[in-house]
PDB file of N, CA, C and O in Angstrom:
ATOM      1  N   UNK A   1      39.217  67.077  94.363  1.00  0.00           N
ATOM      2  CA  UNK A   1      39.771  68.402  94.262  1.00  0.00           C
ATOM      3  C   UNK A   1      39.795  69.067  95.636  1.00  0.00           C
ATOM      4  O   UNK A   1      40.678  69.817  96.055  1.00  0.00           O
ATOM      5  N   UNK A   2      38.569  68.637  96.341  1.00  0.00           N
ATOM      6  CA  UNK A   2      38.677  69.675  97.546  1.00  0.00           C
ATOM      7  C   UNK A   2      39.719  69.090  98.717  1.00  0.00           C
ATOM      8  O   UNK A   2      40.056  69.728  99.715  1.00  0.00           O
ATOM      9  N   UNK A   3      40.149  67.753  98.381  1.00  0.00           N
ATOM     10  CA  UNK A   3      41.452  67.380  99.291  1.00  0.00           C
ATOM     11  C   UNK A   3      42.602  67.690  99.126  1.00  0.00           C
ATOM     12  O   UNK A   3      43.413  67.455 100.022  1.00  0.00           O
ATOM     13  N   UNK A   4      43.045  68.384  97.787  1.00  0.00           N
ATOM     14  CA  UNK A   4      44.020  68.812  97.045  1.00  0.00           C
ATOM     15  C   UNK A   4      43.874  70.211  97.834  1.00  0.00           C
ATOM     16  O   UNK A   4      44.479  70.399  98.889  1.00  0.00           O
ATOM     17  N   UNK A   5      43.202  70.984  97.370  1.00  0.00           N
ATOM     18  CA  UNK A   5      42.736  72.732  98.135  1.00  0.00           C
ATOM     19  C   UNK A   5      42.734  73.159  99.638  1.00  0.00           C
ATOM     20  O   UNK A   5      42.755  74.188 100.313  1.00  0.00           O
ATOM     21  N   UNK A   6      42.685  71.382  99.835  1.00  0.00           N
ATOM     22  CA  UNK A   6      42.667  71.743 101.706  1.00  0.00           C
ATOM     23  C   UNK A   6      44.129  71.518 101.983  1.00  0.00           C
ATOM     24  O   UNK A   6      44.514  72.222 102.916  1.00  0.00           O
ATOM     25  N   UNK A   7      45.266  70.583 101.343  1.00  0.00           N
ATOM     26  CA  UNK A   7      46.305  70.722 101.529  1.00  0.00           C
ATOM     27  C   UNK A   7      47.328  72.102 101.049  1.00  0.00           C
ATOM     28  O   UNK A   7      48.544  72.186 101.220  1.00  0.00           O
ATOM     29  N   UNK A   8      46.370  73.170 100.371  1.00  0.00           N
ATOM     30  CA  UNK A   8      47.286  74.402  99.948  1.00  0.00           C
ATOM     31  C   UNK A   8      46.994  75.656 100.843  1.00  0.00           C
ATOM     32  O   UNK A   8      45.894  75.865 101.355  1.00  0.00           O
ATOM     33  N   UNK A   9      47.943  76.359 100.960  1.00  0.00           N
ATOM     34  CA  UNK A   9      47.643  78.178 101.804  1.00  0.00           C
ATOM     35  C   UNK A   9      46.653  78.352 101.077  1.00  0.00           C
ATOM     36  O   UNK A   9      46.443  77.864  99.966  1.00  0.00           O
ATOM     37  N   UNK A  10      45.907  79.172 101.783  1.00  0.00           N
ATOM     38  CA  UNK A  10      44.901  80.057 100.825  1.00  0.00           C
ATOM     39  C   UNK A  10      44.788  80.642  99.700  1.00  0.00           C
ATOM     40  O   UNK A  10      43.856  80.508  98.907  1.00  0.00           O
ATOM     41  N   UNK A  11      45.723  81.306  99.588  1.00  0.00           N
ATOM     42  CA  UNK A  11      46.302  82.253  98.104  1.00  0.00           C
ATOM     43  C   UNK A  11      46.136  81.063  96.922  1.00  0.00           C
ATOM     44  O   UNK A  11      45.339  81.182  95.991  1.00  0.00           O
ATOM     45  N   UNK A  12      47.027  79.883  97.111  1.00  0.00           N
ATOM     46  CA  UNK A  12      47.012  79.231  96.423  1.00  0.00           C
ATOM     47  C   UNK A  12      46.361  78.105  96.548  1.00  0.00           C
ATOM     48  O   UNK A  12      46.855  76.981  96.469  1.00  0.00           O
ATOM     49  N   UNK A  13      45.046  78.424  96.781  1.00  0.00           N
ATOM     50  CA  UNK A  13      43.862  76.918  96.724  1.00  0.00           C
ATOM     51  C   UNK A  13      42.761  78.140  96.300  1.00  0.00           C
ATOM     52  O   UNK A  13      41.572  77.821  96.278  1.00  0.00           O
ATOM     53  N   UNK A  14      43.084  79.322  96.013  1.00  0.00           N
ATOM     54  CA  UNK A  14      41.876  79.711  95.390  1.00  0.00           C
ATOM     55  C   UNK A  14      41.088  79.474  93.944  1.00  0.00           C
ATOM     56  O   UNK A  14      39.915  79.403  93.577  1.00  0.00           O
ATOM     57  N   UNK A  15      42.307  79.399  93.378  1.00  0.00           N
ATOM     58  CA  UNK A  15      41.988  78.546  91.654  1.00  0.00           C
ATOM     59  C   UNK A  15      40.863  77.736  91.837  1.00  0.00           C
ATOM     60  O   UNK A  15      39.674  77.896  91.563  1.00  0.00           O
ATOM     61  N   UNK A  16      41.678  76.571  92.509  1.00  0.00           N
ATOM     62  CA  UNK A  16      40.725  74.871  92.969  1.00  0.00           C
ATOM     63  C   UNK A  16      39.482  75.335  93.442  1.00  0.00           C
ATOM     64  O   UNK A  16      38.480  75.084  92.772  1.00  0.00           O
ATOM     65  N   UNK A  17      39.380  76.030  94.585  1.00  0.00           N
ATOM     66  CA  UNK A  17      38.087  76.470  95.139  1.00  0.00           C
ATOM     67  C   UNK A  17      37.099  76.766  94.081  1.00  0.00           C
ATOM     68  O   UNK A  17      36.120  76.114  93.720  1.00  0.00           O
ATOM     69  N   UNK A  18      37.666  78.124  93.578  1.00  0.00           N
ATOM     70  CA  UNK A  18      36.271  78.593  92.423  1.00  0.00           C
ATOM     71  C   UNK A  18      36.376  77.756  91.142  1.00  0.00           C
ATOM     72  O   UNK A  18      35.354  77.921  90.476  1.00  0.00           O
ATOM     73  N   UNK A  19      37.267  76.892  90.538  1.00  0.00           N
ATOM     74  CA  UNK A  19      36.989  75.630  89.770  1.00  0.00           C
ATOM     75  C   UNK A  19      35.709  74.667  90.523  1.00  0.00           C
ATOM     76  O   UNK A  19      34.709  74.223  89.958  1.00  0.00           O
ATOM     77  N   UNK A  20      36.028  74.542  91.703  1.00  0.00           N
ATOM     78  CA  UNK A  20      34.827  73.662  92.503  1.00  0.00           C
ATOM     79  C   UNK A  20      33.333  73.930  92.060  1.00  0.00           C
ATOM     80  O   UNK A  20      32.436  73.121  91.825  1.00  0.00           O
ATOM     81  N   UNK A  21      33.340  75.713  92.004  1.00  0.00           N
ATOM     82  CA  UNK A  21      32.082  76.080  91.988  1.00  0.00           C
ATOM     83  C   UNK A  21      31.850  76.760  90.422  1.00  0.00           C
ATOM     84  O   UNK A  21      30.990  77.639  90.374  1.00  0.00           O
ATOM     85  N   UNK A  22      32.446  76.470  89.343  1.00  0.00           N
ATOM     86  CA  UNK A  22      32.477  77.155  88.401  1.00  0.00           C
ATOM     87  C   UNK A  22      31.868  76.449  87.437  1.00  0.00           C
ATOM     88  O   UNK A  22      32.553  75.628  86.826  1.00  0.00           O
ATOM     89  N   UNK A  23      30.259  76.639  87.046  1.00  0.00           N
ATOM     90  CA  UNK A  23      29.857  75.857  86.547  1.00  0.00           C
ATOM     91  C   UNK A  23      29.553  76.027  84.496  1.00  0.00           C
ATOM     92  O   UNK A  23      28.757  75.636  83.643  1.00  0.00           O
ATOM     93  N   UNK A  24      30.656  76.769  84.601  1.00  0.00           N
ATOM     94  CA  UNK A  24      30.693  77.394  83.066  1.00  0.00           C
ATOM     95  C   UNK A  24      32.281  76.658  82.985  1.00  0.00           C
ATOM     96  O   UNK A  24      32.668  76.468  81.832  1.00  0.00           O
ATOM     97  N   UNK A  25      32.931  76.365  83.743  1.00  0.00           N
ATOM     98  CA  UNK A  25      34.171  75.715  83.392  1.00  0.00           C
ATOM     99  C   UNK A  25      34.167  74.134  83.413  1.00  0.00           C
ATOM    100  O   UNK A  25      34.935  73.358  82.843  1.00  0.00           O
ATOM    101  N   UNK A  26      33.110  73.883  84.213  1.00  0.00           N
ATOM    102  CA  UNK A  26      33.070  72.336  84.302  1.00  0.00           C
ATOM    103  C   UNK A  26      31.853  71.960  82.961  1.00  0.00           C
ATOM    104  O   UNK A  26      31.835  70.851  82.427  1.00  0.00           O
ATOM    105  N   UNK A  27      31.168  72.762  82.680  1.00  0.00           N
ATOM    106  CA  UNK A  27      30.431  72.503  80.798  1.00  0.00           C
ATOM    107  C   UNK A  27      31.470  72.624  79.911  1.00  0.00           C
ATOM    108  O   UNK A  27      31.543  71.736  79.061  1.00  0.00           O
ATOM    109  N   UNK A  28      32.388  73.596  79.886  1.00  0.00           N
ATOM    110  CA  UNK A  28      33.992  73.227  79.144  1.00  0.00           C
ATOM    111  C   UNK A  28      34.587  72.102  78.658  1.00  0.00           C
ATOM    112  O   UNK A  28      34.919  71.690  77.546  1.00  0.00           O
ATOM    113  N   UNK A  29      34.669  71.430  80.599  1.00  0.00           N
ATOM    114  CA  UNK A  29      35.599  70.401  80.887  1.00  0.00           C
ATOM    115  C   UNK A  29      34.601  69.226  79.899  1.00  0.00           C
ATOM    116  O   UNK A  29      35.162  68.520  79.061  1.00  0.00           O
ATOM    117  N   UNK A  30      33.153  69.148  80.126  1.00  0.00           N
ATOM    118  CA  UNK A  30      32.125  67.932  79.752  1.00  0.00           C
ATOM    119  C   UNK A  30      32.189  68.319  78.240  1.00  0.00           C
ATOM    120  O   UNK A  30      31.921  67.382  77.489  1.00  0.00           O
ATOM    121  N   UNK A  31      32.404  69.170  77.812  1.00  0.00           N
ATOM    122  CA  UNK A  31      32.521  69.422  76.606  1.00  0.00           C
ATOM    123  C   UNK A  31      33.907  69.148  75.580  1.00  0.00           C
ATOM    124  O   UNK A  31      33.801  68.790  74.407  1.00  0.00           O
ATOM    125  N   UNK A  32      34.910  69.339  76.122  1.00  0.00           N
ATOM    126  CA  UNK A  32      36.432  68.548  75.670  1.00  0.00           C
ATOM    127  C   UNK A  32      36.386  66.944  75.413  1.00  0.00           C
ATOM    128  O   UNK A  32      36.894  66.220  74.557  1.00  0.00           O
ATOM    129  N   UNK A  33      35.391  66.672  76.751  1.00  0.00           N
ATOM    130  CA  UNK A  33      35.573  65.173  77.520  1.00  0.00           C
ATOM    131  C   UNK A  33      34.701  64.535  75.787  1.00  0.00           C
ATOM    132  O   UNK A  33      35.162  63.832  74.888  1.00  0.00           O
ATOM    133  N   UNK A  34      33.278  65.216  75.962  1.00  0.00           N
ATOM    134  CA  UNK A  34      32.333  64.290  74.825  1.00  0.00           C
ATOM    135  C   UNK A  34      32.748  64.297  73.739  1.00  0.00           C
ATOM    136  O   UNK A  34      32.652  63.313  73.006  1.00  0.00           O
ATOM    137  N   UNK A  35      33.520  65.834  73.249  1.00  0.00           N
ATOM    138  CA  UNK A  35      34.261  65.447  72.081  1.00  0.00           C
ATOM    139  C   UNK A  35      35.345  64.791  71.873  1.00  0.00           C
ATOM    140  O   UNK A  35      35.863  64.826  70.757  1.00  0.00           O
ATOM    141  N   UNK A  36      35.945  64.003  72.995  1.00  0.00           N
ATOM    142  CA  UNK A  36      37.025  63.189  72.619  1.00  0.00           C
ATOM    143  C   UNK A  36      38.355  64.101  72.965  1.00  0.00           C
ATOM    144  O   UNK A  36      39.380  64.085  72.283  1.00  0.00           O
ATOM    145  N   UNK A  37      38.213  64.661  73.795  1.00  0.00           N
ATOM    146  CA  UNK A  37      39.969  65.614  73.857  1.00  0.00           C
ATOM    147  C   UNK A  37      39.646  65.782  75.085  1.00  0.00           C
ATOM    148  O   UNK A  37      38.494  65.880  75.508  1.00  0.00           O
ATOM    149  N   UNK A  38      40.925  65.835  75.897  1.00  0.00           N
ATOM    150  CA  UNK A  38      40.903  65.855  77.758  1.00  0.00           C
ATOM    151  C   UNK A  38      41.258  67.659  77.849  1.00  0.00           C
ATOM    152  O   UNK A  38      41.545  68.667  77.203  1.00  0.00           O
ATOM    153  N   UNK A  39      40.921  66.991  79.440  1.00  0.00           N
ATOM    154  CA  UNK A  39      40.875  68.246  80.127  1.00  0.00           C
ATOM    155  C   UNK A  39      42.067  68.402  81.200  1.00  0.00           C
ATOM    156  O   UNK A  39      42.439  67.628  82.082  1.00  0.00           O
ATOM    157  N   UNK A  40      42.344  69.153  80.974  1.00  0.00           N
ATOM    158  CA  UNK A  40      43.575  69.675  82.118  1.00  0.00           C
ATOM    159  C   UNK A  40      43.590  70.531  83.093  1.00  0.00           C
ATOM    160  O   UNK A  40      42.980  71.392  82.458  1.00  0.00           O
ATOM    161  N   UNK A  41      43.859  71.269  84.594  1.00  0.00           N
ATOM    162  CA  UNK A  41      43.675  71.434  85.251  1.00  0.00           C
ATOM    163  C   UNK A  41      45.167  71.686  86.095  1.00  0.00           C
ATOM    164  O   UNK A  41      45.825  70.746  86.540  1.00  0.00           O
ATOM    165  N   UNK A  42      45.543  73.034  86.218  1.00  0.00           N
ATOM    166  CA  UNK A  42      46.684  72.693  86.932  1.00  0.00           C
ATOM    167  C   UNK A  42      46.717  73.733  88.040  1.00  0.00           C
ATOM    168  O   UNK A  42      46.610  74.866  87.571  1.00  0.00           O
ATOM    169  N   UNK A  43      46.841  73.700  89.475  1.00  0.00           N
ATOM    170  CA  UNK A  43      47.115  74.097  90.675  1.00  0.00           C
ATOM    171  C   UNK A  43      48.653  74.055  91.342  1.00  0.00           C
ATOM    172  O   UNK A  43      49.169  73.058  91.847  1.00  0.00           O
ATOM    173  N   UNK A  44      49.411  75.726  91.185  1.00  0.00           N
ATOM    174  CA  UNK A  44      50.429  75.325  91.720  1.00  0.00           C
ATOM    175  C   UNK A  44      50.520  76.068  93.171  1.00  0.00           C
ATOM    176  O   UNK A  44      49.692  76.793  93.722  1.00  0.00           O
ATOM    177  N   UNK A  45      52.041  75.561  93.677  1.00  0.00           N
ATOM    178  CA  UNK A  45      52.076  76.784  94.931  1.00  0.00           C
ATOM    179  C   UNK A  45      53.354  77.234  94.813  1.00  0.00           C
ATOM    180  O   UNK A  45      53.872  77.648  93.775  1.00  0.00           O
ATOM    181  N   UNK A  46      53.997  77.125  96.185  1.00  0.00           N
ATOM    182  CA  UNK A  46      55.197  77.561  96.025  1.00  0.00           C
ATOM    183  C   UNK A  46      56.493  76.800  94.999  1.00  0.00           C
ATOM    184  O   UNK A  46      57.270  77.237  94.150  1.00  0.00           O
ATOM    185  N   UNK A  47      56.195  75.287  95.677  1.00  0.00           N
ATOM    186  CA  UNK A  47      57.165  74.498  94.803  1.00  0.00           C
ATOM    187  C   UNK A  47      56.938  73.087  93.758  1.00  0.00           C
ATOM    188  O   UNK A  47      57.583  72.242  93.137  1.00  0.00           O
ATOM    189  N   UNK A  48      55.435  73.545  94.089  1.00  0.00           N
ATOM    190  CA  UNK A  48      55.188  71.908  93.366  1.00  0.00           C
ATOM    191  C   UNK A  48      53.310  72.539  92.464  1.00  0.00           C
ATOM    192  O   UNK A  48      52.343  73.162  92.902  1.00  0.00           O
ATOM    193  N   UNK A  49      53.657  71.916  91.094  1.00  0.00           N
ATOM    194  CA  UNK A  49      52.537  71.861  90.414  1.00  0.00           C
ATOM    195  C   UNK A  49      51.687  70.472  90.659  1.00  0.00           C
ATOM    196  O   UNK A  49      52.147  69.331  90.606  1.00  0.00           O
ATOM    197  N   UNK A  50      50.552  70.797  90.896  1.00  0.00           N
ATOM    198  CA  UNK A  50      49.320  69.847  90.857  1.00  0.00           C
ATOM    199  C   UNK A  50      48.460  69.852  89.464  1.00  0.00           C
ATOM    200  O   UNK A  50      47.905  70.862  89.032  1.00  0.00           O
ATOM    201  N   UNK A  51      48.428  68.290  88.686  1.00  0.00           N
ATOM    202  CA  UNK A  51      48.156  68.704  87.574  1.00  0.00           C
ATOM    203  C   UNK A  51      47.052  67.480  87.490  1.00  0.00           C
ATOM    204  O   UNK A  51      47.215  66.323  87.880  1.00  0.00           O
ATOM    205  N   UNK A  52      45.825  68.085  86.843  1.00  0.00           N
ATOM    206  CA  UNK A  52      44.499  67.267  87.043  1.00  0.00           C
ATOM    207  C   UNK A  52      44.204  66.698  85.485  1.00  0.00           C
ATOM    208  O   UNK A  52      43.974  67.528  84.606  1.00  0.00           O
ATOM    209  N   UNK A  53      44.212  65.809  85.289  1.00  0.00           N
ATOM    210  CA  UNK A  53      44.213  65.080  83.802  1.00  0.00           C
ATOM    211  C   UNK A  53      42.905  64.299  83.632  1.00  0.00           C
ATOM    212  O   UNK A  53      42.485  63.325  84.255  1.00  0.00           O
ATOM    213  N   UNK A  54      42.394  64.976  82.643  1.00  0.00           N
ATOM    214  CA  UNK A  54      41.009  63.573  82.544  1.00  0.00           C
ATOM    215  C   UNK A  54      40.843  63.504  80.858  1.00  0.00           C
ATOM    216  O   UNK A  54      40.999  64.380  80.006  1.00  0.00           O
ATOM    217  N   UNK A  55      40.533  62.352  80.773  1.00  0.00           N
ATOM    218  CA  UNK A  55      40.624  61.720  79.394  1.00  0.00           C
ATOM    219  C   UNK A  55      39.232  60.998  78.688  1.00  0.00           C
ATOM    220  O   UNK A  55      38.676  60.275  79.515  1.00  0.00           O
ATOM    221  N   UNK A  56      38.729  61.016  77.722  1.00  0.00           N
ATOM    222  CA  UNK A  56      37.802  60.349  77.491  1.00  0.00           C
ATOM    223  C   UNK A  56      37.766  58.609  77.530  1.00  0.00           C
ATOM    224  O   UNK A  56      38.709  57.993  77.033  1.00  0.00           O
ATOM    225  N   UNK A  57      36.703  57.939  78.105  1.00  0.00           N
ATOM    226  CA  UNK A  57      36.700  56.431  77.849  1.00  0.00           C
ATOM    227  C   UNK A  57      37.784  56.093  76.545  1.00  0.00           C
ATOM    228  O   UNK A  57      37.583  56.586  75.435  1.00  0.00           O
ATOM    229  N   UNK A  58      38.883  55.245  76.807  1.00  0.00           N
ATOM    230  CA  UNK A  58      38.924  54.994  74.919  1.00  0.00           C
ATOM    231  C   UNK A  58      40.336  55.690  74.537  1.00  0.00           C
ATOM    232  O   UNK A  58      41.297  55.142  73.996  1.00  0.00           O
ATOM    233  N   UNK A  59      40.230  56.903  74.914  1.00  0.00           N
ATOM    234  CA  UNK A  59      41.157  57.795  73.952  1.00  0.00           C
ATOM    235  C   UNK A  59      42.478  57.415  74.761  1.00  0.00           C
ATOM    236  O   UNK A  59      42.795  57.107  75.910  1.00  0.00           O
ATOM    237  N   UNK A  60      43.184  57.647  73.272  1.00  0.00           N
ATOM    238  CA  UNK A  60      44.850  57.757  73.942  1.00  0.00           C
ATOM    239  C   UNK A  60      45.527  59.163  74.086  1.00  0.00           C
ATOM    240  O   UNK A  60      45.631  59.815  73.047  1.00  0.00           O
ATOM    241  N   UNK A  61      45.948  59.649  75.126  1.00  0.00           N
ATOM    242  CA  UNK A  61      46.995  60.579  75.019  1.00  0.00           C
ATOM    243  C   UNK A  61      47.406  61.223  74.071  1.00  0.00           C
ATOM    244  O   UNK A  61      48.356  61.993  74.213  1.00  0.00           O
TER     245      UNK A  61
END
């Protein structure tokens, strides 16, 4: 994530940043994950969305 945030302006790497440090969103994310349903994550800027996908061992789409 933080190589993603270092390639954006500021304005728009602030999402990513405090996702980095957000530790009530990443018990969320571990929490989607153990029950079997992914987590998503999306960072945009001016012209292009960055979209962070994680899936449990196993599961399909």
């Amino acid at each position: 994530m933080q190589h993603l945030t270092d390639q954006l302006d500021a304005a728009y790497a602030q999402p990513g940043l405090h996702w980095l440090t957000d530790e009530a969103e990443h018990e969320r994310a571990l929490a989607y994950l153990t029950g079997g349903t992914g987590y998503q994550l999306t960072l945009y800027d001016e012209s292009t969305r960055y979209v962070l996908l994680a899936y449990p061992a196993g599961a399909t789409s």
